[in-house]
C-alpha positions in Angstrom: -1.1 3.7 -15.9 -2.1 4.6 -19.2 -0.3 7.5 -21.7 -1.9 10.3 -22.3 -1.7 12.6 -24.7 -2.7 16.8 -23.4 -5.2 18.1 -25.8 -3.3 21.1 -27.9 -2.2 21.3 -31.2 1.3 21.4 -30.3 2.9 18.2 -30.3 6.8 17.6 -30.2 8.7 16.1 -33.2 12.1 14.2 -32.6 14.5 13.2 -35.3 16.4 10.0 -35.1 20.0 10.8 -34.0 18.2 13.4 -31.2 19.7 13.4 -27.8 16.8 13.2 -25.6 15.8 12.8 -21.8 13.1 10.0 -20.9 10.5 10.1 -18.6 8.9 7.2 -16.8 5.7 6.1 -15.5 6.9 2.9 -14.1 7.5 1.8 -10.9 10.6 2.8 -9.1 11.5 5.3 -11.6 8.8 8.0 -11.8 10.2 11.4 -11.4 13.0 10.4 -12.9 15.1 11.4 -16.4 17.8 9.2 -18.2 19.6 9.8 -21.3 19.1 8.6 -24.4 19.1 8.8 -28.2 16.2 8.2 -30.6 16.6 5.4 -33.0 13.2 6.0 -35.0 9.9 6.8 -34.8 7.8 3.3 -34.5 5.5 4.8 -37.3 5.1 7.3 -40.1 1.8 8.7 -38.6 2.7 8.4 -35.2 4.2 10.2 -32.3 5.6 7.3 -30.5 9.5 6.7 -30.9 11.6 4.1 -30.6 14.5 4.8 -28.2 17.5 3.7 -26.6 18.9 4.5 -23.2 22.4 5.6 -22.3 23.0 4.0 -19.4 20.4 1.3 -19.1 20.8 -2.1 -20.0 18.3 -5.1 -21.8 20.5 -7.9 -20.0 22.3 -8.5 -16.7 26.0 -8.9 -18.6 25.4 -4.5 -19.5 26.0 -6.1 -22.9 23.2 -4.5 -24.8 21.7 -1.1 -24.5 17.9 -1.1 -23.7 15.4 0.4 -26.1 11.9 1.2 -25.4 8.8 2.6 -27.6 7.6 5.4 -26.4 5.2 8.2 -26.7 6.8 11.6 -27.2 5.0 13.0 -24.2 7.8 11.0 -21.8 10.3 13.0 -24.2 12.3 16.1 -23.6 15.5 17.6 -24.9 18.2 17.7 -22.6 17.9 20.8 -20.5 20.6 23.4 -21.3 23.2 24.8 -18.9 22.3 27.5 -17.0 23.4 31.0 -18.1 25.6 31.4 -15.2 27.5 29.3 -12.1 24.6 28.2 -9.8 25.5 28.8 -6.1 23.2 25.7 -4.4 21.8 26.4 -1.2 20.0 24.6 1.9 16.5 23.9 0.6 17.1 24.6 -3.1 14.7 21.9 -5.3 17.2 20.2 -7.8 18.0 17.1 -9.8 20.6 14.8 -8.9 22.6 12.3 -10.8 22.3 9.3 -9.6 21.2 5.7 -10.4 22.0 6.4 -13.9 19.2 9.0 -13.5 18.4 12.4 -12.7 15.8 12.4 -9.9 13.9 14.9 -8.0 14.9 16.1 -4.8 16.0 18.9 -2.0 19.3 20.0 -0.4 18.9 19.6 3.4 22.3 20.1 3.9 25.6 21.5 2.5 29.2 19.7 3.8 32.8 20.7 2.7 34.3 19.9 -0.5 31.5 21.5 -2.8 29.3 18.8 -1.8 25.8 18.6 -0.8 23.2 16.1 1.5 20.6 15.8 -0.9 16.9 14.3 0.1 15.9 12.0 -2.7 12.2 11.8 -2.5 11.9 8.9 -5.0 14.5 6.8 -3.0 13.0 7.9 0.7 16.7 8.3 1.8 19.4 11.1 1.7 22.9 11.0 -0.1 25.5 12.9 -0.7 26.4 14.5 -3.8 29.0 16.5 -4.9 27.6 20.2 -6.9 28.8 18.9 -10.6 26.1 16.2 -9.8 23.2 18.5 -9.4 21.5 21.0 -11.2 18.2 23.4 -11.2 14.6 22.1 -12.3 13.4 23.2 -15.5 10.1 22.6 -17.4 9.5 21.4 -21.0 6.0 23.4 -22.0 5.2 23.7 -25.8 8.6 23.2 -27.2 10.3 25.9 -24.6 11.9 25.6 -21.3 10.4 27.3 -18.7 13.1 28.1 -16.3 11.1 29.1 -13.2 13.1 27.8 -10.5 16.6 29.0 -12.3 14.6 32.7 -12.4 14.1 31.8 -8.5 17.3 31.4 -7.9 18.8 34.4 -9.7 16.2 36.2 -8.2 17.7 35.4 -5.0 21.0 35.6 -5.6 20.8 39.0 -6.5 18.7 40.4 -3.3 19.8 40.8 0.3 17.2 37.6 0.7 18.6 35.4 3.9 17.0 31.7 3.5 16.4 30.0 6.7 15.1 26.2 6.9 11.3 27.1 8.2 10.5 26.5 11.7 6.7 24.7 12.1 5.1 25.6 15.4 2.3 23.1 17.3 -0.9 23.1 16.2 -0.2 24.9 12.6 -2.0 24.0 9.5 0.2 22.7 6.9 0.4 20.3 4.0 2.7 17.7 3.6 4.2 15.8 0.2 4.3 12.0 0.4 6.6 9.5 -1.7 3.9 6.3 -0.4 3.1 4.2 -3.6 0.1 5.6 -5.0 0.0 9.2 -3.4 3.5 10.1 -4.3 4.1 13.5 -5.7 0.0 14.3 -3.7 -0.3 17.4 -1.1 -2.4 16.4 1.9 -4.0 18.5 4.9 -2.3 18.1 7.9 -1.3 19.5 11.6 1.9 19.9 13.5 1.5 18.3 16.8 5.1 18.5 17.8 8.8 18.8 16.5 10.8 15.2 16.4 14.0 15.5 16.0 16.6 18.2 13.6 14.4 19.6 10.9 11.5 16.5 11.4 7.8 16.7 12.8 5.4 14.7 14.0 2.1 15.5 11.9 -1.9 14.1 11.9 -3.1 14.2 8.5 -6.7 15.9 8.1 -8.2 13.0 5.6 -5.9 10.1 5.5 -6.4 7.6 8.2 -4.9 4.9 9.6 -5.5 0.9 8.8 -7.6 0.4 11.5 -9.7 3.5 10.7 -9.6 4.0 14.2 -8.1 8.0 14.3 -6.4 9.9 11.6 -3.0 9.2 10.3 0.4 10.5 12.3 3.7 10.3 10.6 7.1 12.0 11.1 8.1 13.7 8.2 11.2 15.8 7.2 10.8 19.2 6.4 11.4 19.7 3.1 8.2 17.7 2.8 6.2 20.0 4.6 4.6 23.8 3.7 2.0 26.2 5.0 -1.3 25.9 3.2 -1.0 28.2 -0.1 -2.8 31.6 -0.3 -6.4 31.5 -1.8 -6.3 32.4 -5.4 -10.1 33.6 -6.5 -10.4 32.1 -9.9 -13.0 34.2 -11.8 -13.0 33.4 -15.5 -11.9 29.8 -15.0 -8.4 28.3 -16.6 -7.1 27.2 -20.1 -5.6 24.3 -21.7 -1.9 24.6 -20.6 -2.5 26.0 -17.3 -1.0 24.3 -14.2 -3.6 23.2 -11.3 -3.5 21.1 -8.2 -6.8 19.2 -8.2 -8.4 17.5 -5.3 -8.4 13.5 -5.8 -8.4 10.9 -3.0 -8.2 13.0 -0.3 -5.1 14.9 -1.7 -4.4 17.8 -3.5 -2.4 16.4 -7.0 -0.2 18.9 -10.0 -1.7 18.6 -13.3 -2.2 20.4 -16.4 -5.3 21.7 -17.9 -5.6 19.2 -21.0 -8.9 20.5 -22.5 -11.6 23.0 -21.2 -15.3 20.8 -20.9 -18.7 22.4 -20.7 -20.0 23.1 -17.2 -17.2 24.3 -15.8 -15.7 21.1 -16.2 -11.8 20.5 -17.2 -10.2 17.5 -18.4 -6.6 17.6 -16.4 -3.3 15.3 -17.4 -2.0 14.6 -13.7 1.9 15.4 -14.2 3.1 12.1 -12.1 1.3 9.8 -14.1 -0.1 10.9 -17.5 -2.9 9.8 -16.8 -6.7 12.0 -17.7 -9.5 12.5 -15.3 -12.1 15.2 -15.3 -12.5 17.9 -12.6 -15.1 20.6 -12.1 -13.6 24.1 -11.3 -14.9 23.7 -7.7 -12.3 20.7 -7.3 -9.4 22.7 -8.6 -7.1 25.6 -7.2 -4.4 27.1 -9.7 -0.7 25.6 -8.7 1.9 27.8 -6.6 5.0 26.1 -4.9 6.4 27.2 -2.4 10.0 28.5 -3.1 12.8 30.1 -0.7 9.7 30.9 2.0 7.7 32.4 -0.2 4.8 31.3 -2.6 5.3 31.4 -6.3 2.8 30.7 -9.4 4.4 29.1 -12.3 
């Protein structure tokens, strides 16, 4: 997919020498960060940078280091440490180390040792990772981190909060994430029809169908992939440039970024998972919540 570039006058500027994290839109690696240092930018007028990674490699013998030109959009500083020790819990959203890579993921379960079973949603699989491998999500917006889920987790660490994995019943109305090629990182409609298996349920998706087109889609899928359907949000003066949306594309509901405010009640958004621009009217968008320690949160 192509780069794209939101619509503000803010833009980030990286100095060769920089420590930096890299985003990626290609395949097998989206949703994930790797390390790296920027060489130079590829031009004076320009916002595209040469960099090369830490850990990745331009040949099989892990001779040479791999650079790539870039677009500072799929650039970040490296996040800094949190303020204080992070006590990780059952169902906590984090990165993990791993692949050469921080990726996106859940804890679905916590073992002895300080370490932790961690659901990898780019990989489709669960590992286990010790605690020094993993740390909290945090947002680069406008040249500051926006440490929601860290704010979460203090938040919850200093009430009487208990945090219990949440039990779907039959017949509820949920939505459910999916890692498929081509929806992953998408919210879709769906009902419980019935439990399968520890923390796993059997669900028919509202929209998507199956290959025969025959009856809707079923799939078992984990829980950490699953939520109840967010709170209605009345939107009365409509959003700005900056503001986080879901907007409803191919059946799905997908997290984006208001990139620039059309006429109509139009909006140009910059889906998050892909960079990639498409316009929306404001009856196809909702404002974005997530769904955090069983309760719902707006960013």
């Amino acid at each position: 997919m192509s780069t794209a570039k939101p619509s503000s006058s803010w833009m980030a500027q990286f100095k060769p020498g920089e420590r930096v994290e890299v985003s990626s839109n290609d395949r097998g690696f989206r949703g994930s960060w790797y390390a790296g240092t920027v060489v130079r930018r590829e031009a004076k007028n320009t916002n595209r940078y040469v960099v090369e990674y830490d850990q990745l490699y331009a040949d099989e013998s892990g001779e040479k280091l791999l650079q790539e030109t870039l677009d500072w959009v799929q650039l970040r500083p490296p996040p800094p440490p949190p303020e204080k020790k992070v006590q990780f819990k059952v169902e906590d959203e984090v990165e993990a180390f791993y692949s050469d890579g921080w990726w996106e993921g859940a804890i679905i379960a916590e073992h002895s040792g300080g370490k932790f079973a961690v659901f990898l949603r780019g990989f489709d699989e669960e590992i286990v990772l010790e605690e020094k491998d993993l740390r909290l999500p945090v947002q680069w917006v406008k040249g500051k981190w926006e440490p929601r889920f860290e704010q979460v987790q203090r938040e919850k660490e200093n009430s009487n909060f208990s945090k219990e994995v949440m039990k779907f019943t039959q017949g509820m109305q949920v939505e459910v994430l999916t890692d498929e090629d081509g929806l992953k990182g998408a919210w879709f409609a769906a009902t419980i029809i019935e439990p399968s298996g520890e923390d796993k349920y059997l669900i028919e998706y509202k929209t998507l169908r199956n290959d025969d087109d025959t009856e809707f889609l079923r799939e078992v899928i984990r829980a950490c992939n699953i939520r109840p359907c967010p709170p209605e949000i009345i939107v009365v003066d409509g959003f700005k440039v900056w503001d986080a949306v879901d907007a409803y594309y191919n059946e799905g509901w997908w997290v984006g970024v208001i990139a620039k405010v059309l006429i109509n009640s139009n909006y140009e958004v910059n889906f998050i998972e892909y960079d990639e621009k498409t316009t929306f009217n404001l009856a196809d968008l909702r404002p974005h919540q997530d769904w955090l320690n069983g309760k719902w949160v707006v960013p």
